[in-house]
N, C-alpha and C positions, 0 to 999 in steps of 0.2 A: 486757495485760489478757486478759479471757477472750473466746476465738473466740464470737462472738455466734449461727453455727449450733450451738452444742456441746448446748444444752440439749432440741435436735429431735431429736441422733441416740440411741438407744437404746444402754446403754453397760450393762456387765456390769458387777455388784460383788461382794464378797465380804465379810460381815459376823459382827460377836461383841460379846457385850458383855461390858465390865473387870469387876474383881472390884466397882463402884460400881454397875455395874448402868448405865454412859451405854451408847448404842447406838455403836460405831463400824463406819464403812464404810471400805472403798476400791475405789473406781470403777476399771474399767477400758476398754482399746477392747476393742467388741464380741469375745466367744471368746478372750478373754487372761485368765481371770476367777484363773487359778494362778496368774497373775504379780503379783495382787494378797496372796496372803498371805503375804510377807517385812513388807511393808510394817503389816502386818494387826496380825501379831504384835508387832513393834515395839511397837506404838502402843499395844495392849493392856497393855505393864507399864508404858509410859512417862508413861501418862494416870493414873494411881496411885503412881506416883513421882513427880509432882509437887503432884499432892495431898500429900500426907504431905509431901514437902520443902518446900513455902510455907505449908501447915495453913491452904488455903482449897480446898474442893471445887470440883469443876472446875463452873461457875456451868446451863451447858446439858446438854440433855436427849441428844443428840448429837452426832459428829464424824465430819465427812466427808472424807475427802481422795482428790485424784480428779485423774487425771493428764489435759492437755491437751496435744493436739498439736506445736502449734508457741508455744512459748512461751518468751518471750526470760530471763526470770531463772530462778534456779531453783527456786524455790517461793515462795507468797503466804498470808500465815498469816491470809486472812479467818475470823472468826469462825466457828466450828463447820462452816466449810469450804474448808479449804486448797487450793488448784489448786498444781501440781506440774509440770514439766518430765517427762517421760515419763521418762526417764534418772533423775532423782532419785526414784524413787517406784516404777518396775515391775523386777522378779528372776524371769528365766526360772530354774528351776531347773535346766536343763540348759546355757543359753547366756550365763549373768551369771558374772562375776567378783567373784572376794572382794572385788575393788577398788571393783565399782562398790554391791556388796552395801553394806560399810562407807561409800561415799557416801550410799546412801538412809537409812539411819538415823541420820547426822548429820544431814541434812535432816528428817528426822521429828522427833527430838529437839527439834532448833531451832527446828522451824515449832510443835509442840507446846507449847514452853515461850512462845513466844510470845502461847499465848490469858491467860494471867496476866499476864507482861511485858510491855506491848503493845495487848492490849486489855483488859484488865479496870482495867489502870490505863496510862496512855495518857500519851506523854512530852507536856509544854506546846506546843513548837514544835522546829522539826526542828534547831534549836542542840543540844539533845539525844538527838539520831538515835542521837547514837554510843554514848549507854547501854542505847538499848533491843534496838543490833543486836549492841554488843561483850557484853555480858549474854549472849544467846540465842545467842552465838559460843563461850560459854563454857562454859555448862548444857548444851548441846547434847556436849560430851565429859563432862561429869560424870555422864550420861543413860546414856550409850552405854557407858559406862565399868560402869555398875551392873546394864547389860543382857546387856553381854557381857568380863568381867571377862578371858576370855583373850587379847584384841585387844590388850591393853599399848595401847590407845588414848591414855594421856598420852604416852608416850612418841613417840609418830609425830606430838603435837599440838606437839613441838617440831620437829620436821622441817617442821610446814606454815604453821598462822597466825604461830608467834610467829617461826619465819624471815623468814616473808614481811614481817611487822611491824618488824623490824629492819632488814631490807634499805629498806624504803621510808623510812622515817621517820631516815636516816641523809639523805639526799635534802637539797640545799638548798631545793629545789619540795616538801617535805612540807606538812603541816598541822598544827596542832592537833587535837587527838584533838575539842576542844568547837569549831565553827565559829560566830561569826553568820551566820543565812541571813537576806538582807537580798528575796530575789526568787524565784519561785518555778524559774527555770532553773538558779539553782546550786546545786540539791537534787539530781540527778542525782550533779555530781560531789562530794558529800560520801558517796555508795554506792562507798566505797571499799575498799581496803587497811586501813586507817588506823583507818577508822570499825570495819570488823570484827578486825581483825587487831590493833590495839593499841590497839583497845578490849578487846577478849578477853583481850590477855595483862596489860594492868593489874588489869581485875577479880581475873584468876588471883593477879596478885602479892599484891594486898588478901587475896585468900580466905587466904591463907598466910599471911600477917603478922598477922590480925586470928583466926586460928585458925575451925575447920572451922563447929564448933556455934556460937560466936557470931556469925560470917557471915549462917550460915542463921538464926538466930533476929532475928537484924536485918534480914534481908529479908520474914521471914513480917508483921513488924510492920510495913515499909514499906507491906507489898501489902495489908494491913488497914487500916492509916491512909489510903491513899486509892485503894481500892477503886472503882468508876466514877465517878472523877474524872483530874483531868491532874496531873500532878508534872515538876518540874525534877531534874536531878543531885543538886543540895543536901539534898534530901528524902530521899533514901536516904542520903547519910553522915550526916547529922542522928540517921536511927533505928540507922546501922551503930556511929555513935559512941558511940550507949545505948548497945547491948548490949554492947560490947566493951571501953568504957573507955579507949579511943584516940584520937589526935586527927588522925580521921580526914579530916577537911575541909582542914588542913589538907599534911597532906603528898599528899593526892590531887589537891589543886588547882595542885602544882608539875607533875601528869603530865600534868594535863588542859590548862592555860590555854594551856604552850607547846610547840612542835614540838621533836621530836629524842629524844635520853636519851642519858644518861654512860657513860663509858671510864673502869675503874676500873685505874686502873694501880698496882701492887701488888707488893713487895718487903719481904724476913721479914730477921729478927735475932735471934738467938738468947741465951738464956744457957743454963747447965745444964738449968734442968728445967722451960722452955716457951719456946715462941715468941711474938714480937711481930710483928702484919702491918702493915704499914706500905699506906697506900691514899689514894692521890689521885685527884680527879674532874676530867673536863673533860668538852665535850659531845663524842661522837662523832660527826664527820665523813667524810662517804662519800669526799671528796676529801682524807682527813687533815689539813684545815686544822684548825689549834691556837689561835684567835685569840678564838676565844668566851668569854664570863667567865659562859655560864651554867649553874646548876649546882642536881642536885636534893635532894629529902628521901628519902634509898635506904635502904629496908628491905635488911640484908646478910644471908647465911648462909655461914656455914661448916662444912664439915665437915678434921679432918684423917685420918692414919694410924691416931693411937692412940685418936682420939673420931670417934665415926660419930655422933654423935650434933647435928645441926645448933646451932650457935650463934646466934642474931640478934641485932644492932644496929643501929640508926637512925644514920645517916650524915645530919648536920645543919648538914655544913661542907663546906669544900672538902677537908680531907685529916682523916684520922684515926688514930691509931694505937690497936691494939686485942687484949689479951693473949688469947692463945688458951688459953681451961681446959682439962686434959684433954692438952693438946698435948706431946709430948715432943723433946729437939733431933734433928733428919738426920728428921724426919716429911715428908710430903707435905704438900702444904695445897688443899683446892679451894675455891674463890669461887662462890658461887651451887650450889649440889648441886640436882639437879632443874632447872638453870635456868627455875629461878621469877622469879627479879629480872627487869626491862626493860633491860640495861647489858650492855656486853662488857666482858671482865677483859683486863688486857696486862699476862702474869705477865714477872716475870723474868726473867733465864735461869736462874739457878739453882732458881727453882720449879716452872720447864719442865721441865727436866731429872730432877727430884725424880717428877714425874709419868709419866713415859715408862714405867718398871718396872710403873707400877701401872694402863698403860692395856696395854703389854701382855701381861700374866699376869691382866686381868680382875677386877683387884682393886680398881677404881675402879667405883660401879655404871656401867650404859650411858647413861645419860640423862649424864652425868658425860663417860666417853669421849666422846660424840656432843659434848658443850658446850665442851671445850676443843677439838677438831677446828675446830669453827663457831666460833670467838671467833678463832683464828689464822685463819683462811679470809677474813674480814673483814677481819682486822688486816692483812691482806697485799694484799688488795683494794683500800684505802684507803690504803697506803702507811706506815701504822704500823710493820708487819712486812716480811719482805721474803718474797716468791713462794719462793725456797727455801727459807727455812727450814719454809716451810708443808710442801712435799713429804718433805722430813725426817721429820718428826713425821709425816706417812702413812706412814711406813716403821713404827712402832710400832704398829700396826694390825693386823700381819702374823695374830692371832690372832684378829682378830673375827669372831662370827659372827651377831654383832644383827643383824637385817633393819634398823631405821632408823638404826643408828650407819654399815652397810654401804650405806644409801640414801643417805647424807648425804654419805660420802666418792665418792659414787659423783657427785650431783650436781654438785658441787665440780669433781670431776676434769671433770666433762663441760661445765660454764662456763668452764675454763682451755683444755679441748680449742678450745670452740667461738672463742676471745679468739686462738687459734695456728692456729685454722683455715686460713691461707694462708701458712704459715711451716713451715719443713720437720719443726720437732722436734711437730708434728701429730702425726705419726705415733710417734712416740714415748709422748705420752699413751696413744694403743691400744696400743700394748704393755704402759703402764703396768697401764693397765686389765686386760687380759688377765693378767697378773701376778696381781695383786689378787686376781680372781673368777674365775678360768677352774677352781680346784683348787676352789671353795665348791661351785660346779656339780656337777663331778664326785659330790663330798660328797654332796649331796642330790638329785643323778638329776632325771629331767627326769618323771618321774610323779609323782603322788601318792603317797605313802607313809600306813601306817595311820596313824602318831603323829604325822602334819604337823595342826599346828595352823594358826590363820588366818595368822598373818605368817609361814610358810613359803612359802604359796601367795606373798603377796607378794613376796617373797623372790626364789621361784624365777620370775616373770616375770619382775623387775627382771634379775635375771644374765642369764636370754638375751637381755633387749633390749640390754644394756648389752654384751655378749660379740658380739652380732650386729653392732651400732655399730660396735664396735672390733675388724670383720673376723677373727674365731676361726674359724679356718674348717671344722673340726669343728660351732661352734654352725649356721655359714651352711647348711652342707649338712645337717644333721638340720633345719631348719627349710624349706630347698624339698622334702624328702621328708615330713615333716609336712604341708606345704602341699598337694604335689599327692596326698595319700591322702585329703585333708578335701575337697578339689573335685571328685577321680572319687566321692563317695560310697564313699568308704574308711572306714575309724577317723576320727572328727572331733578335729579338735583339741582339748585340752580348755580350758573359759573361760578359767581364771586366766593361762595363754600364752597364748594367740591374737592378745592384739591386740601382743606382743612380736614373736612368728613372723610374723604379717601384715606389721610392716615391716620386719624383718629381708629377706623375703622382695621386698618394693619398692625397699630402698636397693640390695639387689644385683643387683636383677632388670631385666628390658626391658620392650619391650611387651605380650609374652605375660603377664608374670605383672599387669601394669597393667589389663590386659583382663579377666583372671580375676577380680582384686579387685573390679571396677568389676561386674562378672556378682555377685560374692556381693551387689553390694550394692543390684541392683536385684532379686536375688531373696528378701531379707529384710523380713522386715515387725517386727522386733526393732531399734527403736532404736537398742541402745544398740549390736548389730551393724554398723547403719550409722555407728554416730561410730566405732567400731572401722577401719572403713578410710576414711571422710573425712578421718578426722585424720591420717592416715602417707601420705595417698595423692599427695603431693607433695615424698616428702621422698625422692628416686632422684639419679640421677647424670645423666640423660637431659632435658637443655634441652626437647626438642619435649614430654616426656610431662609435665613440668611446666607446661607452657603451656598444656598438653592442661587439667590440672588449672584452675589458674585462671580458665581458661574456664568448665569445670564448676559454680566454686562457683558462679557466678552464673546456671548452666541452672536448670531448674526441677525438675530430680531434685533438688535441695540447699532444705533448708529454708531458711529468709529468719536465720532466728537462728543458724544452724551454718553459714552461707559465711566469717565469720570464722574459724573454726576450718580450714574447709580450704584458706583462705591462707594461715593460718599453718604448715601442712604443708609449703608451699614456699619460707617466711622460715626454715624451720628444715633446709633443707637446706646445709648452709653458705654459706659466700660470695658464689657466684653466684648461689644461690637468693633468700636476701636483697636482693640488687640486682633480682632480675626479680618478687617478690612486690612490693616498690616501686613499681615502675615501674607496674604495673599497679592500685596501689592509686590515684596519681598521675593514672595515665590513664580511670580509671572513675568518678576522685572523686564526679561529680554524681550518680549511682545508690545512692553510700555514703551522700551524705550524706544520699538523700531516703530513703533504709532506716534510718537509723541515728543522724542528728543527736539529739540533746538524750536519748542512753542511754547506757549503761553499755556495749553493746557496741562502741558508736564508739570508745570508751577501749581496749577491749580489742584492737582493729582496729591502731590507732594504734602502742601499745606493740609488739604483735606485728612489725611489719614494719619498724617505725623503731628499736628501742631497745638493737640489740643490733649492731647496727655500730660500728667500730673505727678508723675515717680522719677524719681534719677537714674533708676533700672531703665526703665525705658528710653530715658536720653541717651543712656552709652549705646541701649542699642539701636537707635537710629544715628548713632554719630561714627559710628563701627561698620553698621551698613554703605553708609553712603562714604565713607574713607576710603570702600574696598569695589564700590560700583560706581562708575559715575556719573552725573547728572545734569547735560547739556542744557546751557540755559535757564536753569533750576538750581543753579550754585547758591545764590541769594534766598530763594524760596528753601534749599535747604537749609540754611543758618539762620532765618528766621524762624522755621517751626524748631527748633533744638533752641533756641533765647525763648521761643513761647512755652514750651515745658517747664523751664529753667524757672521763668517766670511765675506760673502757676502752679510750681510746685511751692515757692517759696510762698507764694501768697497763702497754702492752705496751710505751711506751720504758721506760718507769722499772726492768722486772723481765725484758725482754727476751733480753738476753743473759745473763745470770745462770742464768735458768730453760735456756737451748740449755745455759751449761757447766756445771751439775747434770747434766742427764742424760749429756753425755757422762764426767763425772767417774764415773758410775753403771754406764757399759757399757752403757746400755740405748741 
């Protein structure tokens, strides 16, 4: 909620009004009044793009949005005035990051499309949550995407929600996207994953299948038909079904009713002059089990070699066979293009194979490259596939220079890193890495260049964290001499690196540089500076400076919403860090739970420290733990990091040795 002194202190704002003539502000804390107009601007096309896109004017004479202290979620879309997480909503222009730039204006998007979504028409009861937050999960890249057309914002929107949306909802502990909420404490845990993450990528899938302008004209009609009043889910396919002519209730209602979504496993045939795709469904499980019989209504596309031009079919069985127009014999074939659909493909081998030429000479677009990468990444994760052949297929990569096809393999590599973290071919990942990125680096230099557009900046963080990670020691040492020129009042680092450089500079550093950080961070009054080193400031090689940390989160230099996060600094330092962020979540439990019980950051707490260990010793004792303590709102968050142990524990017997004699077969 809102800090109850907030409305006594005198706060700076900065204002303009849209081309409709409403008044918009954004508040600031007192003398930050510059850092309010990123946000300013935003807001100014986005309140006029959604006029026009729903064809109902925006109802108030106003819109205020106005960033608070300490505030645990990250924005609140009250009517005609939003409160904001400081971090979501203020842009120094000299000390922000593209990164954290492109965070606020998803959040403004979001929190903005919500005065239509939300409140002007207002879901029944929170069984519904998940259309009015997977919606505003969705408009909010469609916003951003019209605001700032060179961000390739779709494309990185496959790297975040509709990952994270797969990864979770593979889960035996998933949910349904529609919950009944039967009491008012397990409203918290339906603010999930789930509710925004695939609720988002379902809406997406609809917008596709059901095409752009009938979409939107069946939502202007929705938000007209009941305008201050409440609506159910069924209310909007009811008007999508007008306008479209589709039978939209029902194959929506196979995405919505039940948890998971289909494995399309998929094999061609040819004659002379087209191919036949041959496609069966099961549901996809995170644990590979094959035992389910349930199966959905899948809008399909394809694209191949000799038609770029997507095909679609309704898939309204368990298997189907389906001539491809346009297709010619020895073509490529891809499943889902754009990875639009909710479903992982498991091609062939011979379709694999057919794909490799064309992921690497670039002739596959990138959303394409990125989606067969992530659909074997899974398949392999789960036991479908196996761990080598996923590295394999990263050897076809050698040419990419996408920032998110190059994020994706990147994070990959560094969840296989973190699963071998105490097993010797550890190290072998860092080389891999180094491999991969250390030549892109060189490529695009560690300044700014005139022609970098936004996702270079991107870019070139990711490679020196990623290079820094994986010990380059070229990267290590141009980042402690970066470091120590930005601390004597040298050349400052610039944003888009710094918070890479800052832990490069911690994973390799001692005291001295621990001390240093800890001095930037009580001499900044920039936010989003101080999550810049709360968040790495635990993640070193040095036991005592870790402990050091943990101790920290919970002093009083650390906000009450962000000690989460600087625990997790110290669960993300491998192995033993993991075990001592435990240990101490374990040991302070009653302080957590009286900070934390019945939110969303309990959940986030939870996952972070529990969910990425790899022994069955350690499952019993977090399953022993929390039998014996318990964890309001966090029930789900617990049984999902106890299945994610489970999981990767199984993955390191099952791909173990395999993955040591790949890379020795490798040389690497």
């Amino acid at each position: 909620g809102i800090n109850a002194e907030w409305p006594s202190r005198p706060g700076d704002y900065v204002e303009a009004r849209d081309k409709n003539n409403v008044l918009i502000r954004v508040y600031t804390p007192v003398g930050k009044k510059a850092q309010g107009e990123f946000a300013l601007d935003v807001a100014i096309k986005t309140l006029p793009f959604y006029n026009d896109y729903f064809e109902i004017p925006y109802p108030l004479p106003k819109m205020d949005l106005i960033a608070i202290p300490d505030f645990a979620a990250g924005a609140m879309e009250n009517w005609g005035l939003v409160t904001y997480r400081e971090t979501a909503l203020l842009v120094d222009p000299e000390n922000t990051s593209s990164n954290t730039k492109q965070w606020v204006a998803l959040v403004v998007g979001h929190e903005l499309a919500h005065q239509w979504f939300g409140n002007l028409v207002t879901m029944q009861w929170w069984t519904h949550l998940w259309l009015n937050e997977g919606f505003a999960s969705w408009i909010e890249y469609l916003c951003v995407d019209f605001c700032f057309p060179d961000w390739n914002i779709w494309i990185q929107y496959i790297n975040m929600d509709f990952k994270r949306a797969l990864q979770l909802d593979a889960l035996d502990n998933s949910h349904p996207i529609e919950v009944p909420v039967g009491h008012p404490d397990e409203v918290d845990e339906i603010f999930d994953a789930i509710s925004y993450c695939k609720g988002n990528s379902v809406i997406r899938m609809l917008h596709n299948w059901l095409g752009a302008e009938a979409f939107r004209k069946g939502l202007a009609a929705y938000l007209k038909k009941h305008q201050y009043k409440n609506a159910v889910t069924e209310d909007l396919w009811e008007s999508l079904e007008a306008t479209s002519g589709k039978p939209v209730n029902k194959v929506m209602s196979t995405w919505t009713s039940k948890m998971g979504y289909p494995m399309l496993t998929a094999h061609i045939t040819e004659s002379a002059d087209n191919i036949t795709l041959n496609i069966k469904q099961q549901k996809f499980c995170a644990n590979g089990d094959d035992s389910s019989d349930a199966s959905w209504l899948v809008p399909i596309t394809v694209i191949t070699q000799s038609n770029s031009t997507p095909q679609t079919y309704l898939l309204d069985g368990r298997q189907a066979e389906i001539v491809l127009e346009g297709s010619r014999a020895g073509d490529w074939v891809k499943i889902n293009p754009q990875q639009i659909g909710l479903f992982r493909v498991n091609y062939s081998e011979e379709m694999l194979d057919r794909l490799l030429p064309a992921i690497k000479n670039g002739a596959l677009p990138a959303a394409d490259r990125l989606g067969v990468q992530e659909d074997l990444f899974a398949l392999a994760k789960a036991g479908y596939s196996s761990t080598a052949n996923l590295l394999t297929l990263m050897g076809a990569y050698v040419n990419e220079r996408n920032y998110v096809v190059l994020s994706s393999i990147n994070g990959n590599l560094a969840e296989l890193g973190s699963l071998f973290s105490h097993l010797p071919c550890h190290t072998q990942f860092k080389a891999m890495r180094r491999k991969i990125f250390s030549k892109i680096l060189t490529e695009i230099g560690w300044e700014k260049r005139e022609t970098d557009g936004h996702t270079d900046a991107l870019l070139r963080n990711m490679l020196v964290g990623t290079l820094g990670k994986s010990d380059d020691e070229q990267v290590v040492e141009k980042c402690h001499e970066l470091f120590q020129q930005h601390i004597s009042g040298g050349a400052q680092i610039a944003a888009d690196i710094r918070g890479s450089v800052y832990r490069t500079v911690r994973q390799r550093g001692q005291e001295q540089e621990f001390n240093q950080l800890l001095e930037l961070f009580k001499k900044t009054d920039l936010h989003e500076e101080r999550d810049r080193v709360q968040r790495i400031l635990g993640s070193g090689p040095n036991a005592d400076l870790r402990a050091k940390t943990l101790d920290f989160a919970l002093s009083d230099a650390v906000r009450s919403n962000d000690t989460p996060f600087v625990i997790s600094s110290v669960a993300s330092a491998g192995h033993e860090g993991r075990e001592e962020a435990w240990n101490f979540v374990k040991n302070k439990y009653p302080i957590f739970l009286e900070r934390y019980a019945g939110g969303f950051l309990f959940q986030r707490l939870v996952q972070s420290v529990c969910a990425d260990f790899t022994d069955m010793d350690k499952y019993k004792d977090v399953e022993k733990f929390f039998s014996e303590n318990k964890a309001p709102s966090a029930e789900r968050a617990v049984k999902q990091s106890l299945e994610s142990i489970k999981l990767r524990s199984s993955w390191l017997e099952r791909d173990g040795e395999a993955v040591a004699q790949w890379f020795k077969d490798q040389g690497l």
